[in-house]
LOVEXNU-242341 format. One record per residue (C-alpha): x, y, z; residue number from 1. Coordinates in steps of 0.1 Angstrom, whole numbers, m for minus. Example, Ala and Ser with C-alpha at 12.3 -4.5 7.8 and 13.67 -1.06 7.14 Angstrom:
BEGIN
DRENLUM     x     y     z pos
DRENLUM   123   m45    78   1
DRENLUM   137   m11    71   2
This chain:
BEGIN
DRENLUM     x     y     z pos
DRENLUM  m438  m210    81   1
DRENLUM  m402  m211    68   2
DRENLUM  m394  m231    96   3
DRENLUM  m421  m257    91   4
DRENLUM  m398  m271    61   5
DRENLUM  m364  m267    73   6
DRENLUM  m341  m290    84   7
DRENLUM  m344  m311   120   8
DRENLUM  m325  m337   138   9
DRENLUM  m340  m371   128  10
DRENLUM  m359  m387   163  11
DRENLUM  m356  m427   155  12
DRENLUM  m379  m429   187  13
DRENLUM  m409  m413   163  14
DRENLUM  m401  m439   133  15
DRENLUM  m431  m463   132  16
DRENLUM  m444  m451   161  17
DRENLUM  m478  m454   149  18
DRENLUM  m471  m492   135  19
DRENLUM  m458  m503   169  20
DRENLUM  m483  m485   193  21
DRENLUM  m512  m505   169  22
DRENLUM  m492  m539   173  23
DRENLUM  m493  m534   213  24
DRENLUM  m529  m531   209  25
DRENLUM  m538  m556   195  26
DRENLUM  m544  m592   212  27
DRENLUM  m514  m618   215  28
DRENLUM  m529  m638   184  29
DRENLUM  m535  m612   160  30
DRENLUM  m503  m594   166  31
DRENLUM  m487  m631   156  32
DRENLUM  m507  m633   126  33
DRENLUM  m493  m598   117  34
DRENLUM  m462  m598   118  35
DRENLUM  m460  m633   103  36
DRENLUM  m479  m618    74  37
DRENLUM  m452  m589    75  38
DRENLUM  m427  m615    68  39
DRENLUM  m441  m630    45  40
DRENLUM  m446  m593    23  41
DRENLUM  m405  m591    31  42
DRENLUM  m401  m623    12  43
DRENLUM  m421  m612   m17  44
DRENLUM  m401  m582   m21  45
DRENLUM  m375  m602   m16  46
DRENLUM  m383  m627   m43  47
DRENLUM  m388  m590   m67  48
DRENLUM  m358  m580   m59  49
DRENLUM  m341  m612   m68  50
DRENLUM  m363  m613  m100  51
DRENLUM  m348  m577  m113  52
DRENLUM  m310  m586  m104  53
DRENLUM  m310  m620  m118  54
DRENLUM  m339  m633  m140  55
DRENLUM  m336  m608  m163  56
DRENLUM  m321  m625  m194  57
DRENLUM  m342  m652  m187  58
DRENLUM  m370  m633  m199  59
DRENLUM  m357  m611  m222  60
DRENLUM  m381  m598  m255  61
DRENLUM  m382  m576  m284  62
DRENLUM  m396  m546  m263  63
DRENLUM  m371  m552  m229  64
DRENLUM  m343  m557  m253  65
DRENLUM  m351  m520  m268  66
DRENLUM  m351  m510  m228  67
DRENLUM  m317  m525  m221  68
DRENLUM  m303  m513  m258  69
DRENLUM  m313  m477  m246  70
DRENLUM  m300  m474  m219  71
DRENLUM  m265  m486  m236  72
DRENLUM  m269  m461  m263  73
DRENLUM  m278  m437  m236  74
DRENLUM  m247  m447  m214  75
DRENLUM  m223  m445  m246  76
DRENLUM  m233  m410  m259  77
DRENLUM  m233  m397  m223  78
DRENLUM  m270  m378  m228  79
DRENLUM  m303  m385  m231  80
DRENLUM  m306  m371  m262  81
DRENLUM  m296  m398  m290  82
DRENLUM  m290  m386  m325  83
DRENLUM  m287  m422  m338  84
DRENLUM  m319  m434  m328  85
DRENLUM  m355  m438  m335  86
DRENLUM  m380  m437  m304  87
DRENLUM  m418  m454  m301  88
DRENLUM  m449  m441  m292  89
DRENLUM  m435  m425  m259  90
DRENLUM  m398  m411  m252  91
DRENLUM  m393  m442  m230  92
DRENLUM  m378  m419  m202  93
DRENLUM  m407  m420  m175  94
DRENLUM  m396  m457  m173  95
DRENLUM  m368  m470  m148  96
DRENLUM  m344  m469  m180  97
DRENLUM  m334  m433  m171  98
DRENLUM  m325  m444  m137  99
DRENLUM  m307  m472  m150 100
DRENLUM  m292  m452  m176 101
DRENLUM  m276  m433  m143 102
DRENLUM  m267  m461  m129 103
DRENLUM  m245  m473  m154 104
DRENLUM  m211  m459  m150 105
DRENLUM  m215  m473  m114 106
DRENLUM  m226  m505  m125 107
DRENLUM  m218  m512  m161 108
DRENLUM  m240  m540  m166 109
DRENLUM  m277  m530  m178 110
DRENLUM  m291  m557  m168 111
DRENLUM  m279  m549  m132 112
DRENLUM  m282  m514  m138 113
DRENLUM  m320  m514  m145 114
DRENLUM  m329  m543  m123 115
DRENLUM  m314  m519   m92 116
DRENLUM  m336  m491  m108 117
DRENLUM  m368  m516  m103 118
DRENLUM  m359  m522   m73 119
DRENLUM  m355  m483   m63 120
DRENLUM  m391  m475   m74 121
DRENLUM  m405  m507   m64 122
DRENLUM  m394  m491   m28 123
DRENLUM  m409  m458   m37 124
DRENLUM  m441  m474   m45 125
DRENLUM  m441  m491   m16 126
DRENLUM  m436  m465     8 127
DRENLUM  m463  m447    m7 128
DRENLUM  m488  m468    m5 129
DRENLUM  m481  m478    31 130
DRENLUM  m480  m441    42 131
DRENLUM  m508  m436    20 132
DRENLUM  m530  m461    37 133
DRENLUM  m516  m454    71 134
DRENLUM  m525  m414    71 135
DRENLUM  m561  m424    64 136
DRENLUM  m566  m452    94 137
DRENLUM  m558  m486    78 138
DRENLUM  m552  m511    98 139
DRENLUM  m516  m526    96 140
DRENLUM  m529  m561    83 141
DRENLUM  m550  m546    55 142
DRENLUM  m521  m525    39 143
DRENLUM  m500  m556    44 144
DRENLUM  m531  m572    20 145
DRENLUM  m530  m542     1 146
DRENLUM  m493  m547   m13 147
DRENLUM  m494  m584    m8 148
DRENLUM  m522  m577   m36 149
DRENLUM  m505  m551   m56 150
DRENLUM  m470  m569   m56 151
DRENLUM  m481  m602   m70 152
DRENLUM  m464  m608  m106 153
DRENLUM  m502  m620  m120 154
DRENLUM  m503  m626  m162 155
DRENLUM  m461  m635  m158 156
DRENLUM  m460  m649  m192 157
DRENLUM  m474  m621  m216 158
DRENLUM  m449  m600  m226 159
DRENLUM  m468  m567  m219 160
DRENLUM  m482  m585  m186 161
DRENLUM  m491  m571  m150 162
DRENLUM  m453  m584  m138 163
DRENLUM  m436  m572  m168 164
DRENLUM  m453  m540  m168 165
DRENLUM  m448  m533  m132 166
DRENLUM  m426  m552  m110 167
DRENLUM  m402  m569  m130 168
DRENLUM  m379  m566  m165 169
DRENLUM  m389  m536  m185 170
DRENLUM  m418  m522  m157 171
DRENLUM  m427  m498  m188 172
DRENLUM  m458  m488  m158 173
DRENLUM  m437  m485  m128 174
DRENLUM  m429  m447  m129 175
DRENLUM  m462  m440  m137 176
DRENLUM  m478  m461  m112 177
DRENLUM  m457  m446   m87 178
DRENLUM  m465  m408   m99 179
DRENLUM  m502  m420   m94 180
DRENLUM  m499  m432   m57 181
DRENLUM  m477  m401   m46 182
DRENLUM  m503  m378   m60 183
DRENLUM  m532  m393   m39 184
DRENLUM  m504  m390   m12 185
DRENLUM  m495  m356   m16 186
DRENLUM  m530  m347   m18 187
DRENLUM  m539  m365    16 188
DRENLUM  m509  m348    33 189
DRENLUM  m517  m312    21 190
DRENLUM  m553  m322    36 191
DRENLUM  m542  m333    68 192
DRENLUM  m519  m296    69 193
DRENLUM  m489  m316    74 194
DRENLUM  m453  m294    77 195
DRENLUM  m417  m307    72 196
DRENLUM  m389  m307    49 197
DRENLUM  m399  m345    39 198
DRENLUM  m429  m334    32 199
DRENLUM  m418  m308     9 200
DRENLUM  m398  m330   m11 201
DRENLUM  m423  m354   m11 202
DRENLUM  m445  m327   m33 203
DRENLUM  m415  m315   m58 204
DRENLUM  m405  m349   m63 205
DRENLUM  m444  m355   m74 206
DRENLUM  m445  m323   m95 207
DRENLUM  m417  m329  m111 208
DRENLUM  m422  m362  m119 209
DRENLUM  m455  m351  m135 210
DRENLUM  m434  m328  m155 211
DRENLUM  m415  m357  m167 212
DRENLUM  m443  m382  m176 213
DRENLUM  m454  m354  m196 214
DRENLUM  m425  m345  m215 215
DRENLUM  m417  m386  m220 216
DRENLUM  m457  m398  m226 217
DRENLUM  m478  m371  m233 218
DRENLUM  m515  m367  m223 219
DRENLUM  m514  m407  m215 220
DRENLUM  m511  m402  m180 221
DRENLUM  m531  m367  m178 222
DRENLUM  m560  m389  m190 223
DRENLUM  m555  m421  m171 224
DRENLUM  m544  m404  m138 225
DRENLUM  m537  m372  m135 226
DRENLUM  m576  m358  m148 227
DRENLUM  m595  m388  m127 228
DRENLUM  m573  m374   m97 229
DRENLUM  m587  m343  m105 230
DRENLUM  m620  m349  m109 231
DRENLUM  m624  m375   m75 232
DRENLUM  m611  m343   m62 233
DRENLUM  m641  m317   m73 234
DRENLUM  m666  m344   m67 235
DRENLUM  m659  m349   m35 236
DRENLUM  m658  m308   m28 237
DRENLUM  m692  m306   m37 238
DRENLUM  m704  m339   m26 239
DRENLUM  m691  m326     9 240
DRENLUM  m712  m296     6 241
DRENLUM  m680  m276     9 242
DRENLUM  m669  m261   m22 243
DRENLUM  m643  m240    m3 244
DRENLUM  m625  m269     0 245
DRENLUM  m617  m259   m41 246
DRENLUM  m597  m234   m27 247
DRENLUM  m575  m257    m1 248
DRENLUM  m537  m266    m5 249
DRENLUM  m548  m295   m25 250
DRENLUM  m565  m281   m51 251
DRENLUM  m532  m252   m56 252
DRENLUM  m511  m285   m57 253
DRENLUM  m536  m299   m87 254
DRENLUM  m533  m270  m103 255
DRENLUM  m493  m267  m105 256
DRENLUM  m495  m309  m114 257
DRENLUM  m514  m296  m140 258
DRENLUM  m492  m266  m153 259
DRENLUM  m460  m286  m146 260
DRENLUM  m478  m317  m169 261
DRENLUM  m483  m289  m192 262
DRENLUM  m449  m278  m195 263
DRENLUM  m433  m313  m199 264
DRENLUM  m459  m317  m227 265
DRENLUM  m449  m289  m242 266
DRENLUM  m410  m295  m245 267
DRENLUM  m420  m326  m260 268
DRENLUM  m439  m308  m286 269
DRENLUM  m417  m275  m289 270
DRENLUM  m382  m286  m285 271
DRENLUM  m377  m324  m288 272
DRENLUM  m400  m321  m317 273
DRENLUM  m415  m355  m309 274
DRENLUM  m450  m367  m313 275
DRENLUM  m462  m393  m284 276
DRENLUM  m488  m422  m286 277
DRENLUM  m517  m397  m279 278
DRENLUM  m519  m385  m308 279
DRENLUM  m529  m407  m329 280
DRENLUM  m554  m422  m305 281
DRENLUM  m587  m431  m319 282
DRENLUM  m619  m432  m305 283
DRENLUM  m648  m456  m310 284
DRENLUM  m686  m446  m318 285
DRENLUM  m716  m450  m289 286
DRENLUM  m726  m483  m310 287
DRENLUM  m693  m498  m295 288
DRENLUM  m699  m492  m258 289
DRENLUM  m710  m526  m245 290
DRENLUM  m682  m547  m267 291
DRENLUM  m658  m527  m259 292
DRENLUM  m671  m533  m219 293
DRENLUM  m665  m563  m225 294
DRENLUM  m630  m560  m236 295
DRENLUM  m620  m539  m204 296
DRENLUM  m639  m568  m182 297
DRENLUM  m619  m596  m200 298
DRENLUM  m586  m576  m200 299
DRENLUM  m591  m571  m162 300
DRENLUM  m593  m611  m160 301
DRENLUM  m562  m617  m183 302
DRENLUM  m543  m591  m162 303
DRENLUM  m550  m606  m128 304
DRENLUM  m542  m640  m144 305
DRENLUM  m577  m646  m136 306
DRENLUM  m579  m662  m176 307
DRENLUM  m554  m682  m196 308
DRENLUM  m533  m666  m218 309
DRENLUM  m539  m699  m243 310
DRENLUM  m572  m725  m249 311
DRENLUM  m569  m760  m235 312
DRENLUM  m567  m753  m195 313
DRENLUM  m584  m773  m182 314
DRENLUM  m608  m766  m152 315
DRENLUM  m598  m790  m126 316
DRENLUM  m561  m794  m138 317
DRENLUM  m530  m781  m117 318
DRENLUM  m527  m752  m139 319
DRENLUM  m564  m746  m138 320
DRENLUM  m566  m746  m103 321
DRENLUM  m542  m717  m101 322
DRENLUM  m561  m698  m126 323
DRENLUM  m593  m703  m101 324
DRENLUM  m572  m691   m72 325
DRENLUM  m562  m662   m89 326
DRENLUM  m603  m656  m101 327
DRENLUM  m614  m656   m65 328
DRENLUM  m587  m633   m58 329
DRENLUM  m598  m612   m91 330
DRENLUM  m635  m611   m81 331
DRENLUM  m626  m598   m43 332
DRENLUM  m610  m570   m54 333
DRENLUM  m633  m559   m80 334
DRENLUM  m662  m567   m53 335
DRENLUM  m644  m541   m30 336
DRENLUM  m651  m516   m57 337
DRENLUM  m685  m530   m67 338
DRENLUM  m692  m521   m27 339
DRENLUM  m679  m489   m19 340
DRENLUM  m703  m481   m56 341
DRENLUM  m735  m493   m39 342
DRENLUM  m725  m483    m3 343
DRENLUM  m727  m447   m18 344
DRENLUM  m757  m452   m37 345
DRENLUM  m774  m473    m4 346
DRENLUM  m768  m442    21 347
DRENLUM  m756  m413     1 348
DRENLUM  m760  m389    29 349
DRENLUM  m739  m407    50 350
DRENLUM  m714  m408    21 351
DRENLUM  m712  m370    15 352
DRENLUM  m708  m366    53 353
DRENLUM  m678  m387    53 354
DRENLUM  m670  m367    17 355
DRENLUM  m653  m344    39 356
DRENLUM  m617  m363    57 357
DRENLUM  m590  m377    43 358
DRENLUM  m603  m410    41 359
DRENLUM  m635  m396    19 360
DRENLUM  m608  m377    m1 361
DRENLUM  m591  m408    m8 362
DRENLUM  m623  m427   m11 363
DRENLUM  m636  m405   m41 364
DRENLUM  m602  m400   m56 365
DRENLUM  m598  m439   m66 366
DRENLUM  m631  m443   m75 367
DRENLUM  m630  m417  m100 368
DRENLUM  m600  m435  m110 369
DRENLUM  m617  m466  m114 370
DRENLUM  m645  m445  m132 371
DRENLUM  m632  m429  m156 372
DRENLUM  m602  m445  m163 373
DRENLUM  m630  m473  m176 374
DRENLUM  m648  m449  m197 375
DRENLUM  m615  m436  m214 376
DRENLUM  m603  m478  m221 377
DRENLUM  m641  m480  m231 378
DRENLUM  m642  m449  m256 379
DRENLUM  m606  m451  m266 380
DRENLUM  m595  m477  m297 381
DRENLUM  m567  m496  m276 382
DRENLUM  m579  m536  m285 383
DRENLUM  m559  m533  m315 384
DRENLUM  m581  m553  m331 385
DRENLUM  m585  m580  m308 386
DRENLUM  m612  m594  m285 387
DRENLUM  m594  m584  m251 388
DRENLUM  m580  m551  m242 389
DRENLUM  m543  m550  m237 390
DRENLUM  m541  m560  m198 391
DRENLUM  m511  m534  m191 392
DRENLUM  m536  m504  m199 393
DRENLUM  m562  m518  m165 394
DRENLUM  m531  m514  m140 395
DRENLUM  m538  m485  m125 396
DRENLUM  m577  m496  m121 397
DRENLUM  m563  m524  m107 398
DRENLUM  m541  m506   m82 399
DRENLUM  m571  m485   m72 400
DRENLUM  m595  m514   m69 401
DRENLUM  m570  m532   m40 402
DRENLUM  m567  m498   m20 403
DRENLUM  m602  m494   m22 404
DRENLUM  m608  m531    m7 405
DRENLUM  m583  m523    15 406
DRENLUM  m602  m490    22 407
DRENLUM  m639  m512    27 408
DRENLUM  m631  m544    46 409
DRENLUM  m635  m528    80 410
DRENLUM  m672  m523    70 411
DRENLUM  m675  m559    75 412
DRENLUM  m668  m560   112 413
DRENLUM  m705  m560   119 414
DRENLUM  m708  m592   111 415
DRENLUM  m690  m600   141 416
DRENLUM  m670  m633   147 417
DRENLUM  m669  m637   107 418
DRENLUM  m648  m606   103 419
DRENLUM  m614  m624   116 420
DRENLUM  m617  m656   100 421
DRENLUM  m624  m644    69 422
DRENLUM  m597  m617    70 423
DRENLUM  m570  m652    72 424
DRENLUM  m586  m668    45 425
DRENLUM  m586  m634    23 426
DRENLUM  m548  m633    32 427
DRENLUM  m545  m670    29 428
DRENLUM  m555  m669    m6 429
DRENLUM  m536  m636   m14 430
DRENLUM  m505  m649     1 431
DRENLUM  m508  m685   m23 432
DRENLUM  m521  m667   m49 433
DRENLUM  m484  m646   m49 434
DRENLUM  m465  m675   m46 435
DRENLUM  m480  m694   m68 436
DRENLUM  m472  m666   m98 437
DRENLUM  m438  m666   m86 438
DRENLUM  m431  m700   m89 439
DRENLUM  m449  m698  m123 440
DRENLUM  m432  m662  m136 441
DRENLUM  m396  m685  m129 442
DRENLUM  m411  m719  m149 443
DRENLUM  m423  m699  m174 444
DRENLUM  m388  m681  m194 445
DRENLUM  m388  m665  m225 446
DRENLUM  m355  m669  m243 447
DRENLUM  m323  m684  m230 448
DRENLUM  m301  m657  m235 449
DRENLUM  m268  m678  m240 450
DRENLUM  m277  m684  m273 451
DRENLUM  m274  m650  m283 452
DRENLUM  m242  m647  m271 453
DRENLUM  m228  m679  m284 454
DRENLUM  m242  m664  m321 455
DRENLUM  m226  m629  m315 456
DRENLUM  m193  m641  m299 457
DRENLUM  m185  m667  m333 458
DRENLUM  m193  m633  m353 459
DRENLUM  m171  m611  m332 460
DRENLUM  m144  m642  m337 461
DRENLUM  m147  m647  m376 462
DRENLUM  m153  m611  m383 463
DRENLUM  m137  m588  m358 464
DRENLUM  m136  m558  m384 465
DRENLUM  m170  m560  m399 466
DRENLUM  m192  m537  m379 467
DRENLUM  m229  m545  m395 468
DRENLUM  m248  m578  m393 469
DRENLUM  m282  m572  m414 470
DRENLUM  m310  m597  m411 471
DRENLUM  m342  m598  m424 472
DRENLUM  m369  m595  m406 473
DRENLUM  m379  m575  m373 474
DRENLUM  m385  m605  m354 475
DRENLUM  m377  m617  m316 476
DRENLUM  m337  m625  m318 477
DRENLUM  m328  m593  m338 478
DRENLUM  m340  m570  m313 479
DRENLUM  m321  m597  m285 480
DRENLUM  m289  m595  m308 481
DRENLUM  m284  m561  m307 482
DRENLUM  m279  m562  m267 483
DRENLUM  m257  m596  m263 484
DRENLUM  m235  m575  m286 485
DRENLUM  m221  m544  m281 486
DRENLUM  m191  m541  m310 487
DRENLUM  m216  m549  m338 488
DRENLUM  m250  m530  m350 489
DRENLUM  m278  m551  m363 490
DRENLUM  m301  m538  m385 491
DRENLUM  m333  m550  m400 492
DRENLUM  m328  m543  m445 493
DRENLUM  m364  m524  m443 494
DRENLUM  m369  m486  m456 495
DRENLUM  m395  m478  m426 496
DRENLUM  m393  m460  m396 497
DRENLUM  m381  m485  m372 498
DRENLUM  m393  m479  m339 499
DRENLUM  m366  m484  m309 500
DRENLUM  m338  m488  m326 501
DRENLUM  m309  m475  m335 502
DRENLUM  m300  m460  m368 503
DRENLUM  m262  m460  m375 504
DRENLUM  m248  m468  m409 505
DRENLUM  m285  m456  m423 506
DRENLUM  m271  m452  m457 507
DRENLUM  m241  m482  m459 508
DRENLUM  m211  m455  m460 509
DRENLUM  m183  m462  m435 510
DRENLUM  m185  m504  m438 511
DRENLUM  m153  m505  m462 512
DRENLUM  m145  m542  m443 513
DRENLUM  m178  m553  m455 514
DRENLUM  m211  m565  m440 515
DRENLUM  m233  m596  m429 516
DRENLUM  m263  m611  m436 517
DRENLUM  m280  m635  m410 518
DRENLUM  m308  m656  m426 519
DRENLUM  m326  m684  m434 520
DRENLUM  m328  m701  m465 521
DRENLUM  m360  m688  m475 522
DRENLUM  m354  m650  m467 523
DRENLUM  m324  m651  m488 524
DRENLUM  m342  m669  m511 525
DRENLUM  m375  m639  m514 526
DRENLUM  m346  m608  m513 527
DRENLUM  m340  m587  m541 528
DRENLUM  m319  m609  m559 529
DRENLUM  m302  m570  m565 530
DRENLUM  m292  m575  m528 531
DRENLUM  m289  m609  m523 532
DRENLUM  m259  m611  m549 533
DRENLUM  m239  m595  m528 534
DRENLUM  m243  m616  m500 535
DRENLUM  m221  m649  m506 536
DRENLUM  m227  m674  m482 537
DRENLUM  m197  m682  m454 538
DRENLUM  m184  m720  m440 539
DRENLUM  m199  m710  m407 540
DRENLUM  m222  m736  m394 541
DRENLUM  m258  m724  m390 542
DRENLUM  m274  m709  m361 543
DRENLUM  m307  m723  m350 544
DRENLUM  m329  m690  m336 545
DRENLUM  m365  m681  m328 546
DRENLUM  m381  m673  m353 547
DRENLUM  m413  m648  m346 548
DRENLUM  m427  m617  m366 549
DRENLUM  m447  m604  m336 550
DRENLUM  m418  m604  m312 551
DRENLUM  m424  m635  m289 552
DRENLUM  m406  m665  m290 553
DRENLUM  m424  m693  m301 554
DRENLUM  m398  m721  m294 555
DRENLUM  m397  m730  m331 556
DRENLUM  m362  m730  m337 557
DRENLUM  m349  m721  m378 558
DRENLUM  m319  m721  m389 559
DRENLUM  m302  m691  m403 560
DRENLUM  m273  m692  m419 561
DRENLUM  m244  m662  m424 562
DRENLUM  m232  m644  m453 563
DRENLUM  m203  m617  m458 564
DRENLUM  m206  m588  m483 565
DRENLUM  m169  m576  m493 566
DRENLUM  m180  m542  m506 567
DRENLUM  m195  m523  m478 568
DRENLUM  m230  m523  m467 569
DRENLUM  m268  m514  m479 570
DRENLUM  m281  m483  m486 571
DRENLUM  m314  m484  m465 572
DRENLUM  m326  m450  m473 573
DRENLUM  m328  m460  m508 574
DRENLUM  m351  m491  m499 575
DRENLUM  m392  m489  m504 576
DRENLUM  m407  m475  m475 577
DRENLUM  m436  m504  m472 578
DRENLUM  m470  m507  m447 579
């Protein structure tokens, strides 16, 4: 047993074995076809990679910018505990920002930093699902679909968008999404009885990131992937007719996923002292079931930028016509799920026969993902009030709806000569469909960063000693302030709790060289003229910024102009606390 995990001499001669004994089968053509396909993936991961180390000022927001001001904060204080800052609804630390925050000292950029921590998870993810796919019989071409599929940068201009969320900038879902795939792989490995040190690392690295998510997120990813895991799991024991299979390798590993979830959980709770997201979750009443379907359905179309973010596309525009590619694509995947749903319920024996390998393992595992992730997004108050779910929360359906087409498309070799061709145009319109969001995701930037630094570098000039610029509002170029520069803090003049962001100078003591005010003419104006008079307005020339309450930028530019304060700063913990 011992030496199942220890150490061996690597054998190069055994790496892709598998992958190049499958390409020599295969006829001249459709070996062509696949490895032109397989370059075609390297340049998409090329293009992401590219994306993280270079586009990401480009596209900065309020929400990255709290990313990228963390891990500075986290890089100046030298832990991960901050004592000068206030967090959101999750610890922010299953996120490639802890990674990055590592990085740092290597790479002292943050940009850099956490676009070379995308890039080392995007890897991970990738690996995962390849090896995923390949331990249950997947042909090379379809798990070449599979993350041509999965790596596409679909709703790439909504801030909390499937790219944004996942493959590039902030890719707040990353980690998780990762945690998700390596769980289905750990659980297909312990199946097949599989021995080596890789292996075991393969299942601490898993447990332990489970440990993490927990600590960091809460019961969000218990619910969304950890629990449907388990239950895809049980089902499939019984469906099998094999309930001893309850008592296999997997089913030990569930249950330490499950103890180590519950100890992260609990340091969050116990010693951080921190409260995430999920608990303050509401749920909706039975009368609510079929809107709220209805959300999910139309969030699952926004996310796979099957439906414009805006009104006015037109149909058979240029614009439209890359919407409609990206619905075919939408509809195949969720008619790969729709199938393997009434392929069980059309020969269910058959179904709990097959119940019983590592493909019916994986089979039932993502459709209970599928399942009853829908049922949660369904029960759980996440709309926020409006009339399409939040895309971000339908990834990881989304990621289990592709492997699960990838998992049903050899079904359709009975129809014979129609399986080949329209395996090209599937690709066909995958591969277009991916480049046409890239091209899109780098037409489409958010905020041109040099204006930020032209803003903070005339401040650093004219006021070299003042170390607080206040401004008004929480909106877009605040948030984007505070990382262009690193020698000044900017805080918004509220009372509230002010979620990621940092809370220095809280009370006003320690600013004896004085303080600034950025603003417009009509925030000064509606201050507390108790506040304002202590602002006198400077010769500097106005800047003109993006003004925007929510956080976006809505290329409106205002001009705001700058005022000094001789006598220290404000006392924000004697302000109102307001809704």
């Amino acid at each position: 047993m011992r030496k199942d995990f220890a150490p061996h001499k690597p054998n190069p001669r055994a790496w892709f074995a598998s992958e190049r004994a499958e390409l020599s089968a295969m006829k001249r053509p459709a070996a062509a076809a696949t490895l032109f396909l397989g370059v075609l993936l390297i340049v998409q991961f090329g293009f992401l990679c590219w994306c993280n180390l270079t586009q990401w000022q480009n596209h900065l927001d309020g929400d990255s910018s709290t990313q990228i001001l963390k891990v500075l904060e986290i890089w100046k204080s030298g832990s991960l505990s901050l004592p000068n800052w206030n967090d959101t609804t999750t610890l922010l630390l299953d996120m490639p920002l802890t990674l990055a925050a590592l990085l740092m000292p290597l790479l002292r950029d943050p940009f850099t930093a956490y676009g070379v921590s995308n890039i080392v998870w995007l890897a991970f993810l990738v690996y995962g699902i390849w090896q995923l796919l390949r331990r249950v019989s997947c042909a090379i071409p379809l798990r070449m679909l599979a993350l041509f599929l999965i790596l596409t940068p679909y709703s790439y201009t909504e801030v909390l968008g499937y790219a944004n969320c996942l493959l590039v900038q902030s890719a707040y879902y990353l980690v998780r999404a990762v945690y998700m795939v390596y769980l289905m792989y750990c659980l297909v490995q312990l199946h097949r009885g599989e021995r080596g040190l890789g292996h075991l690392i393969t299942w601490l690295f898993t447990l332990g990131l489970g440990a993490w998510i927990g600590m960091s997120s809460g019961t969000f990813m218990l619910l969304l992937a950890l629990l449907p895991v388990i239950a895809g799991f049980l089902i499939r024991a019984f469906a099998a007719g094999r309930p001893r299979l309850l008592l296999s390798a997997g089913s030990a590993f569930l249950v330490l996923s499950l103890l180590g979830f519950g100890a992260g959980y609990y340091v969050q709770r116990n010693i951080i002292h921190f409260s995430s997201r999920d608990s303050v979750i509401a749920w909706n009443s039975y009368t609510e079931f079929l809107p709220n379907l209805s959300k999910v359905i139309q969030g699952y179309l926004k996310l796979t930028n099957a439906l414009p973010a805006e009104d006015g596309v037109m149909i058979l525009s240029g614009e439209g016509i890359l919407f409609g590619l990206s619905f075919v694509v939408a509809m195949v995947i969720l008619g790969g799920a729709l199938l393997c749903v009434w392929r069980i319920g059309h020969a269910p024996a058959a179904a709990c026969r097959a119940a019983g390998n590592e493909r019916g393992l994986l089979f039932a595992v993502l459709l209970s993902i599928v399942g009853v992730d829908t049922l949660i997004l369904i029960g759980a108050s996440l709309a926020y009030g409006e009339q399409v779910y939040e895309s971000r929360y339908l990834i990881f359906i989304l990621i289990a709806a592709v492997l699960l087409l990838a998992l049903c498309l050899p079904w359709f070799r009975r129809t014979g000569g129609l399986y080949a061709p329209a395996m090209v145009v599937l690709a066909a319109c995958a591969v277009c469909n991916s480049f046409a969001c890239d091209a899109q995701y780098i037409f489409h930037p958010s905020y041109d960063f040099s204006t930020a630094l032209a803003v903070t570098r005339t401040l650093d000039e004219d006021f070299p000693e003042v170390k607080v610029v206040y401004m008004i509002s929480d909106d877009h170029d605040r948030k984007v302030l505070r990382v262009a520069d690193s020698t000044k803090v900017y805080r918004m003049i509220t009372g509230n709790y002010n979620p990621g962001d940092y809370t220095y100078y809280n009370d006003g003591s320690g600013l004896e060289d004085g303080s600034l005010l950025l603003a417009t003419d009509a925030q000064y104006a509606a201050m507390d003229p108790a506040l304002s008079s202590r602002f006198v307005k400077t010769d500097l020339p106005q800047f003109w910024l993006y003004l925007d309450m929510t956080g976006y930028s809505t290329n409106a530019p205002q001009p705001y102009s700058v005022y000094y304060c001789a006598d220290g700063g404000i006392d924000l913990t004697s302000l109102p606390v307001t809704n």
